[in-house]
PAZA-550542 format. One record per residue (C-alpha): x, y, z; residue number from 1. Coordinates in Angstrom, 3 decimals. Last residue first. Layout:
N
PT          u          v          w   pos
PT          X          Y          Z   NUM
...
***
This chain:
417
PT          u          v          w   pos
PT    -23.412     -8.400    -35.592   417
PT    -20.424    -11.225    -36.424   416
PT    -18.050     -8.541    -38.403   415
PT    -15.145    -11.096    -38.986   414
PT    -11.462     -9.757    -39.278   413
PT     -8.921    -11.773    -41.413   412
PT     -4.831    -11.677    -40.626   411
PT     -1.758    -12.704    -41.361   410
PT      1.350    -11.590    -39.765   409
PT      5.002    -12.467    -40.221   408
PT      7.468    -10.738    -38.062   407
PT     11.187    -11.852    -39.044   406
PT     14.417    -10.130    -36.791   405
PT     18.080    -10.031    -37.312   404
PT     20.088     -9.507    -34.246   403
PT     22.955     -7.780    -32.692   402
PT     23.584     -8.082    -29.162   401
PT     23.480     -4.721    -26.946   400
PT     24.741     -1.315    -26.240   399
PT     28.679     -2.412    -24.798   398
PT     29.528     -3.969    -27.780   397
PT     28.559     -1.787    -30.368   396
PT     25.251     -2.084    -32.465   395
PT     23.661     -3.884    -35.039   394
PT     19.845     -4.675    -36.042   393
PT     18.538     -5.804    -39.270   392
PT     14.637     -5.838    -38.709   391
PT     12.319     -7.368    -40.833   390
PT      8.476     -6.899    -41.544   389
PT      5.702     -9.024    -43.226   388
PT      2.111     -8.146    -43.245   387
PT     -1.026     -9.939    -44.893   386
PT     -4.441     -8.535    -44.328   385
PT     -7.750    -10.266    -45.174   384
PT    -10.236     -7.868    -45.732   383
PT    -12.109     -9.168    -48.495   382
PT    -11.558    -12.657    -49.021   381
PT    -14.962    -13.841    -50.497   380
PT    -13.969    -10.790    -53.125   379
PT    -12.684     -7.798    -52.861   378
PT     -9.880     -5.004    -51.551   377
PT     -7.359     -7.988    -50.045   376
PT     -5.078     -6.140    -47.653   375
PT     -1.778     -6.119    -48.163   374
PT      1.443     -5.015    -46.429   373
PT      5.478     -5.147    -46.790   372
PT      7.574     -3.281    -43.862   371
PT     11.327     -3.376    -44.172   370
PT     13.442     -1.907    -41.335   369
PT     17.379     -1.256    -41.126   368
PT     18.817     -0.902    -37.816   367
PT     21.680      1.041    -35.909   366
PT     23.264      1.378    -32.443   365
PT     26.492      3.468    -31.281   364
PT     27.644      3.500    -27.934   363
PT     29.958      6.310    -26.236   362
PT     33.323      5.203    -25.046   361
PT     34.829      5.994    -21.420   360
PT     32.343      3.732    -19.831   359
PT     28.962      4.044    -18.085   358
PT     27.358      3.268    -21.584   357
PT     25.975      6.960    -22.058   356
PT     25.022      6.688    -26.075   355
PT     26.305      9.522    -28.569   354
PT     25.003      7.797    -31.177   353
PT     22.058      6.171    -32.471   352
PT     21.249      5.641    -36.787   351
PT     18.277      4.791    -37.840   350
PT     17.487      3.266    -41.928   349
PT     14.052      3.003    -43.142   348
PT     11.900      1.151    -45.431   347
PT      7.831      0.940    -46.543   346
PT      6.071     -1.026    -48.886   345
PT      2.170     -0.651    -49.038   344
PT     -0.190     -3.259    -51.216   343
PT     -4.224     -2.468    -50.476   342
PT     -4.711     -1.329    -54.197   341
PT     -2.518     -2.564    -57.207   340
PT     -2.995     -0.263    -60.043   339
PT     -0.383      1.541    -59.801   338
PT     -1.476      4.289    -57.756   337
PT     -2.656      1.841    -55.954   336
PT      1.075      1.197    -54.839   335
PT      1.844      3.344    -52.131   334
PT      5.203      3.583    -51.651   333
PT      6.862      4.633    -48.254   332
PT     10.618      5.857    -47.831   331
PT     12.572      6.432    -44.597   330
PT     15.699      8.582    -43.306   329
PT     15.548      8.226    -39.580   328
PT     18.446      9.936    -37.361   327
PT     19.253      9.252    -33.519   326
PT     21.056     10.571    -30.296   325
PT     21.231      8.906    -27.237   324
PT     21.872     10.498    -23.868   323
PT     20.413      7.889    -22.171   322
PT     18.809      4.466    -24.436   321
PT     15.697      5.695    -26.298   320
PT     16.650      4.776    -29.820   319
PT     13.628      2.632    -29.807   318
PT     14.822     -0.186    -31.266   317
PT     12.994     -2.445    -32.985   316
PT     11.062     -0.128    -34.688   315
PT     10.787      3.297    -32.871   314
PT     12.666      6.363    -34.651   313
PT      9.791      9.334    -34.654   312
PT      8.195      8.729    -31.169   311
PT      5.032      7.586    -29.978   310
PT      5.953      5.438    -27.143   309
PT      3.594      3.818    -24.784   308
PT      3.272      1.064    -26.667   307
PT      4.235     -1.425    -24.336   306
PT      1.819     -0.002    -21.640   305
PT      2.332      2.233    -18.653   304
PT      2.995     -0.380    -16.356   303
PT      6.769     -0.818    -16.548   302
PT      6.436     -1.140    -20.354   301
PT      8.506      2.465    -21.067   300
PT     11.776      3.925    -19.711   299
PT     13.364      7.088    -21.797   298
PT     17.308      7.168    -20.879   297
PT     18.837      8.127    -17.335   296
PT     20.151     11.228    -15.727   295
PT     18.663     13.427    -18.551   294
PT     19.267     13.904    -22.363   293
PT     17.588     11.770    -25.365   292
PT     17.042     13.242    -28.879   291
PT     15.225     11.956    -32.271   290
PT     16.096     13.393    -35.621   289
PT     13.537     12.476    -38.145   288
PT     13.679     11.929    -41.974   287
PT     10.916     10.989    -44.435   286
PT      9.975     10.748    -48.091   285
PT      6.815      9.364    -49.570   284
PT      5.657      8.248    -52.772   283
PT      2.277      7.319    -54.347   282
PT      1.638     11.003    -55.372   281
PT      4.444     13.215    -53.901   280
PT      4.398     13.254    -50.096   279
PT      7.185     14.825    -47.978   278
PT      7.733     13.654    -44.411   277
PT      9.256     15.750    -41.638   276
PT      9.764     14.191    -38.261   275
PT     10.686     15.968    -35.159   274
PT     11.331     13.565    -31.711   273
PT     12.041     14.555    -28.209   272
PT     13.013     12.725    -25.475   271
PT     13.634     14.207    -21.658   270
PT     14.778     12.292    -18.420   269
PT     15.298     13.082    -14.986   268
PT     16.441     11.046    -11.666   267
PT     14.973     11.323     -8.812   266
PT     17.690      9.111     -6.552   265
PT     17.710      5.834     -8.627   264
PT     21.175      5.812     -9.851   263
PT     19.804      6.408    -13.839   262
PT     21.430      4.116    -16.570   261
PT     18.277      2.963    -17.985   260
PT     17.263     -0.298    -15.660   259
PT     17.723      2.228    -13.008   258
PT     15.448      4.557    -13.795   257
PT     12.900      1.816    -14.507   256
PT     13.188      0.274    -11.184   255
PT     12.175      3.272     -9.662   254
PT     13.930      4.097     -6.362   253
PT     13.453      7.867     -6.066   252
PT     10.924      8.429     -8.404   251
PT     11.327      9.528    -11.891   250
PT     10.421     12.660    -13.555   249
PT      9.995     12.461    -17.170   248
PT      9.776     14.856    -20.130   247
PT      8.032     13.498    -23.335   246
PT      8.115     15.331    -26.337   245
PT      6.742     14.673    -30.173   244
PT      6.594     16.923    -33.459   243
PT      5.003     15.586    -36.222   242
PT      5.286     17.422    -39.719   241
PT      3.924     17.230    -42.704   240
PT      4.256     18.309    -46.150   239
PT      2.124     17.648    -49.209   238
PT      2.357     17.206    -53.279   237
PT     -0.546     15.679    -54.860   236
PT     -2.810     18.204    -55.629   235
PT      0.347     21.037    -54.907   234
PT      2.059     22.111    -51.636   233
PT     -0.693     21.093    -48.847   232
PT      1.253     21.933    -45.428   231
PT      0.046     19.685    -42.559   230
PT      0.870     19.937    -38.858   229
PT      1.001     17.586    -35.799   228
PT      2.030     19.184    -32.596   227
PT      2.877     16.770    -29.466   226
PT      3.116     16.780    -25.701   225
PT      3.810     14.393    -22.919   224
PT      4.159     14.887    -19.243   223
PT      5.624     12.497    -17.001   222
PT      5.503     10.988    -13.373   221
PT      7.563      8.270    -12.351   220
PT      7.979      5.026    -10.917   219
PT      6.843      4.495     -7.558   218
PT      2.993      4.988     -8.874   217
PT      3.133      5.686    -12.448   216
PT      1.677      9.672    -12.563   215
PT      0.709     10.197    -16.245   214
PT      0.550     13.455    -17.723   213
PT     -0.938     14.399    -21.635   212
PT     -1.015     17.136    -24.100   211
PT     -2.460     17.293    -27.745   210
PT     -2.178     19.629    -30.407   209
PT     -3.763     18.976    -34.192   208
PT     -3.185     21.044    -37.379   207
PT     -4.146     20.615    -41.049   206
PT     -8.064     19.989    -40.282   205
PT     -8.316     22.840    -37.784   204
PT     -7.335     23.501    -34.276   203
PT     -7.596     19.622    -33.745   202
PT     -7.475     19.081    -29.991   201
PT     -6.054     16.481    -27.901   200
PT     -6.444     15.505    -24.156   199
PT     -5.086     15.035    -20.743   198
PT     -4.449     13.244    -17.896   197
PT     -3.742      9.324    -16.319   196
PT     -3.437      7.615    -13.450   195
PT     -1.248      4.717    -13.064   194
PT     -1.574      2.617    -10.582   193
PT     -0.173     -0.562     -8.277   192
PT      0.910     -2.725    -11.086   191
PT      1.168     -6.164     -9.742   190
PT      3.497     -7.677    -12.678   189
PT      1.177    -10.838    -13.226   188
PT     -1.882     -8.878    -12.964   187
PT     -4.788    -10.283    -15.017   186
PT     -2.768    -13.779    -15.745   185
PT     -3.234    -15.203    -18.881   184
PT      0.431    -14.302    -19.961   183
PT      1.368    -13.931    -23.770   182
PT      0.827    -10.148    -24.324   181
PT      0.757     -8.137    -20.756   180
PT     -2.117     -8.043    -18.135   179
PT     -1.788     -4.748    -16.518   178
PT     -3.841     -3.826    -13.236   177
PT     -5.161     -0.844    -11.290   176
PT     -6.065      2.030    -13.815   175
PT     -6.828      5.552    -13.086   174
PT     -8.910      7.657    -15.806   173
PT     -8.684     10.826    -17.352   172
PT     -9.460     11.861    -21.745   171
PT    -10.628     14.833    -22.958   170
PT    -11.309     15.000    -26.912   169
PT    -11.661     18.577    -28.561   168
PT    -12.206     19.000    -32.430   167
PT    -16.268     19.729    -31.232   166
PT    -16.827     19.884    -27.582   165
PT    -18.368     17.477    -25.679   164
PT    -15.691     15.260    -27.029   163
PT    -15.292     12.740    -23.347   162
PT    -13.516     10.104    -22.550   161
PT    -13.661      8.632    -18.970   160
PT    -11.459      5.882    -18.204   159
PT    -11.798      3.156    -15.085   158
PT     -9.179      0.493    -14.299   157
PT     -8.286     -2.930    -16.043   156
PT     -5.635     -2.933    -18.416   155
PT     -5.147     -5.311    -22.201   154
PT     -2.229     -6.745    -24.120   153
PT     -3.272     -7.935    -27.149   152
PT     -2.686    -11.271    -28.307   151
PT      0.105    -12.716    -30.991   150
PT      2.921     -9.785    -31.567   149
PT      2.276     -5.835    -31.826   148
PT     -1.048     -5.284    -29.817   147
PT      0.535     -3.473    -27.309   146
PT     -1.662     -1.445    -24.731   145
PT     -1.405      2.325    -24.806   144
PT     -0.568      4.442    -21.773   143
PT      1.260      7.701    -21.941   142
PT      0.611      8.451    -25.864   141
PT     -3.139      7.268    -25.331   140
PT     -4.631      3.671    -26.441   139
PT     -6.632      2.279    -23.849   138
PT     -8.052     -0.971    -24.574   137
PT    -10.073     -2.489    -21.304   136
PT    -11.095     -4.325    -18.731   135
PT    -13.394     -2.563    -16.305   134
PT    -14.880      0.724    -15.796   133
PT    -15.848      2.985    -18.631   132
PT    -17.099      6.456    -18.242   131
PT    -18.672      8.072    -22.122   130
PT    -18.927     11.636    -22.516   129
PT    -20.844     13.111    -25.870   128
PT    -24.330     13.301    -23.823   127
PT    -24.096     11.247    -20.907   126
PT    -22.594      7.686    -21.760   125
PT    -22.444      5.174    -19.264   124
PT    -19.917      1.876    -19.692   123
PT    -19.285     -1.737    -17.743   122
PT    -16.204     -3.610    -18.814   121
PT    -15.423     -6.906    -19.939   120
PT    -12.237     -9.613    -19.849   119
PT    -12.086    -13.067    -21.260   118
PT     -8.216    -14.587    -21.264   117
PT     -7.135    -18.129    -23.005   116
PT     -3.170    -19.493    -23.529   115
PT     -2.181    -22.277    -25.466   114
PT     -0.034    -24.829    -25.574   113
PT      2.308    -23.345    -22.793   112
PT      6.095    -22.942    -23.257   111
PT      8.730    -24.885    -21.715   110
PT     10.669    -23.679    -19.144   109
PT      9.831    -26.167    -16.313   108
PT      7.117    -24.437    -14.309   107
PT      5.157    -23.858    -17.180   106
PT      6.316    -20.751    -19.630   105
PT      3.884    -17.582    -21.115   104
PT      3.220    -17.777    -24.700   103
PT      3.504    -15.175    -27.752   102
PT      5.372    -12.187    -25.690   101
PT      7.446    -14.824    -23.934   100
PT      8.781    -15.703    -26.952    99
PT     10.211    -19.793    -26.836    98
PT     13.550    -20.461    -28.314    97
PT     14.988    -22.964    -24.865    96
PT     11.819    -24.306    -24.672    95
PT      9.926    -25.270    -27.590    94
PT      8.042    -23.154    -30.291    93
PT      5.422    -24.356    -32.942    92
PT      1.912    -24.120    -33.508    91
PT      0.648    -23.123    -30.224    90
PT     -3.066    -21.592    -29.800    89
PT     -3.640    -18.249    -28.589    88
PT     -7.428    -17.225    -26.997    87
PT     -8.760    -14.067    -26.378    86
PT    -12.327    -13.175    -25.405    85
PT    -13.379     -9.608    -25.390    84
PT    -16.036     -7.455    -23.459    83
PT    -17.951     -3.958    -23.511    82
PT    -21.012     -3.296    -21.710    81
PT    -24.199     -0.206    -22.080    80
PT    -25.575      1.935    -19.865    79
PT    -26.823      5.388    -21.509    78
PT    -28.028      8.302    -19.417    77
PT    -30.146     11.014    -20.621    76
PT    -32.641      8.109    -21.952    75
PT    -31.963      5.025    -24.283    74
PT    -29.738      2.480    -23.537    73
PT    -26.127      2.348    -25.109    72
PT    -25.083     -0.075    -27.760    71
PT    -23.034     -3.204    -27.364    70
PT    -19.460     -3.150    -27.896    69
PT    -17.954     -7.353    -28.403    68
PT    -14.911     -7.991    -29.333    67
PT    -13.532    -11.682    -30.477    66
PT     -9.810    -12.053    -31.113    65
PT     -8.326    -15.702    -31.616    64
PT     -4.725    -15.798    -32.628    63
PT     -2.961    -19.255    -33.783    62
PT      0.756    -19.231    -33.381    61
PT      4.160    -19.604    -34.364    60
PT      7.371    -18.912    -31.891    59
PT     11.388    -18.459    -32.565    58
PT     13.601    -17.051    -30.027    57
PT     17.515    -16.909    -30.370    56
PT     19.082    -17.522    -27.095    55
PT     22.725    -17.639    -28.051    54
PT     23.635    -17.758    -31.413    53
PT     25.910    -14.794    -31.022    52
PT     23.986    -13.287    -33.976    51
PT     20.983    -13.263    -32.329    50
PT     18.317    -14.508    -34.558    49
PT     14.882    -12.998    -33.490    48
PT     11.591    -14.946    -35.106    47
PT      7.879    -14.397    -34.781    46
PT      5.186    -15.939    -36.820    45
PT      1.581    -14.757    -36.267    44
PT     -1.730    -15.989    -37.490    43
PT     -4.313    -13.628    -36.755    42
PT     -7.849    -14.175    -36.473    41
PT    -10.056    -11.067    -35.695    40
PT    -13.602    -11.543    -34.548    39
PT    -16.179     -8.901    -34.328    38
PT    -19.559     -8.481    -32.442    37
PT    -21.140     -4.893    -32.300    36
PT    -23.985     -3.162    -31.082    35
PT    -26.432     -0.356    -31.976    34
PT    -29.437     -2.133    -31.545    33
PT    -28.785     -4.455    -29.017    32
PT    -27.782     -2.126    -26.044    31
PT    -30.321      0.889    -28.078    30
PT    -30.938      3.113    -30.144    29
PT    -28.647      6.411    -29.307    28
PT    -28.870      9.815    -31.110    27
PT    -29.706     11.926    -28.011    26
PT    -26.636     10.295    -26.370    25
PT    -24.541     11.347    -29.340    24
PT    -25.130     14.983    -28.299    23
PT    -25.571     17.132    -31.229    22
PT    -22.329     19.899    -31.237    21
PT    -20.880     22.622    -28.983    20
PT    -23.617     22.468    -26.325    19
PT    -21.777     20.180    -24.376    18
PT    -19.330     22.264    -23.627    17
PT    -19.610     22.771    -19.275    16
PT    -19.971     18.597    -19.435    15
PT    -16.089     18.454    -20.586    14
PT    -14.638     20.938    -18.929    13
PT    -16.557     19.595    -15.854    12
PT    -15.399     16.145    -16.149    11
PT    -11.508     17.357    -17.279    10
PT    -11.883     19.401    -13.944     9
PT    -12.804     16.697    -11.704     8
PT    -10.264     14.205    -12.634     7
PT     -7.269     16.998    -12.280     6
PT     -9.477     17.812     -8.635     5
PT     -9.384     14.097     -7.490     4
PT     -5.792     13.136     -8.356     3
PT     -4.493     16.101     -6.447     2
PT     -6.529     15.071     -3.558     1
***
């Protein structure tokens, strides 16, 4: 019943301010009309080295996106569909080094040549509030799909969205199954349901709130909140910072609790992270301090999406382990600024300490991280988008096995219709 009334009142919040701006409804022209087909290919070469050269994983494939959004009908209400085709094609792995994130394993180890999924959802739109049922996207700070490796990972349940009023987006929904990165299967880890609360507001264009709750059934439930702020300091000089908090109740029993050095009997959990980066023409300066404390560390990807965790210090790691406590100092360089636009560089070094192992010594984790991007500004290969990141990873003993990690992405979107 609980369920019912939050999902009621974000409905009615939303419909009771829908004279704050034009109705995109009213603006609508048609299923065909206003539709969209795209197609993203991605090539994408993943490989972690463990340093104990013991299961080191290696994989190369072939990505095949294709989106398609049609428009809404015409009228007070709008029906319109939404659907995707995936398909990931093998270039090289072999059992024994295969990612399971890339491609799913037959029955004896090895790794599949290739992997296909079609999903599609059904959509309404009254006024600036749009209900979706069926496979989807959802990208919110307590349930966002991962779209980090070869295919996306995708969720099938219903979401309403609404911005009825101006600055202010609403967002509730309940969703049933998970299909994760490199598995074909629509529920392979039977999630029973998530529902999801909350919204974000931009107060003005320098600051932005938003607040969130998920309830993970026979996980946990957990509230998220975060504060964005810009400070302009010259014409080319600017602060920001990005404040982020999760606090998490678990359920007695959850898996996830466990996993993180919780005993399964309710445990708690809170994370915070508070990032301040300074911006002087093509350069930019960070540093974030990120902080763990509870019965058990921060637990994401049981059904609540791998990306479920916007945070300051998460690369690799996630500096989420219990009772951790990290530091990011980071640079970016933009370099159109000298005269090469598209081409972005960043680095950053975290440090964890303070980490509950269960023993009488504390654990201690670092990584260094190297992002190089560039998208092609012109010419018959507009668009195309090269990335290439790499993770140096080290940490005690008794936190986990050190590793150096190559991503290698290349992509080219299509705009079909």
């Amino acid at each position: 019943m609980h369920k019912k009334h939050c999902l009621a009142l974000a409905c009615s919040l939303a419909l009771g301010g829908q004279l704050a701006h034009a109705s995109s409804q009213s603006e609508a022209k048609g299923f065909i009309e206003d539709a969209n087909l795209d197609l993203l290919l991605r090539n994408a070469y993943f490989n972690r080295d463990y340093k104990d050269n013991t299961n080191d994983a290696k994989s190369w494939g072939q990505g095949f996106i294709a989106t398609f959004e049609s428009g809404f009908t015409q009228g007070t209400v709008g029906f319109g569909v939404d659907a995707f085709g995936l398909l990931g094609i093998k270039l090289d792995s072999g059992r024994g080094r295969n990612y399971r994130a890339f491609f799913d394993t037959d029955s004896e180890g090895r790794p599949v040549d290739d992997l296909s999924q079609a999903g599609g959802a059904v959509k309404l739109r009254v006024s600036n509030t749009v209900i979706k049922y069926g496979n989807q996207f959802p990208s919110l700070p307590v349930l966002a799909h991962d779209d980090s490796r070869l295919l996306p990972q995708s969720f099938t349940g219903t979401l309403v969205t609404s911005n009825e009023i101006e600055g202010l987006e609403l967002n509730a929904g309940r969703f049933t199954a998970d299909s994760p990165m490199g598995d074909s299967a629509r529920d392979p880890n039977r999630l029973k349901s998530i529902d999801v609360l909350g919204g974000s507001y931009a107060v003005s264009d320098d600051l932005s709130l938003a607040v969130y709750h998920a309830d993970l059934e026979d996980m946990y439930k957990r509230y998220y909140a975060n504060a964005n702020y810009n400070l302009a300091l010259a014409a080319d000089q600017a602060l920001n910072f990005d404040f982020n908090i999760y606090r998490t109740k678990y359920d007695t029993g959850s898996v996830a609790a466990i996993d993180l050095g919780g005993d399964g009997q309710g445990d708690r959990n809170t994370i915070w992270s508070l990032a301040a980066k300074y911006s002087i023409g093509a350069h930019a300066f960070i540093v974030a301090h990120q902080r763990n404390s509870g019965d058990a560390g921060f637990a994401y990807d049981y059904g609540d999406g791998g990306a479920s965790i916007y945070l300051a210090n998460s690369y690799y790691s996630d500096f989420n382990l219990k009772d951790e406590r990290s530091w990011q100092a980071s640079y970016e360089l933009d370099f159109a600024e000298y005269g090469v636009p598209g081409l972005r560089y960043k680095f950053a070094y975290v440090r964890g300490d303070n980490i509950d192992t269960g023993t009488d010594n504390n654990g201690t984790e670092r990584e260094i991280f190297n992002q190089i991007g560039y998208t092609i500004q012109s010419g018959a290969a507009k668009d195309l988008h090269l990335r290439l990141r790499n993770s140096i990873y080290r940490s005690s003993t008794d936190v986990g096995p050190d590793l150096n990690e190559i991503r290698a992405f290349v992509e080219y979107p299509l705009s079909i219709l």
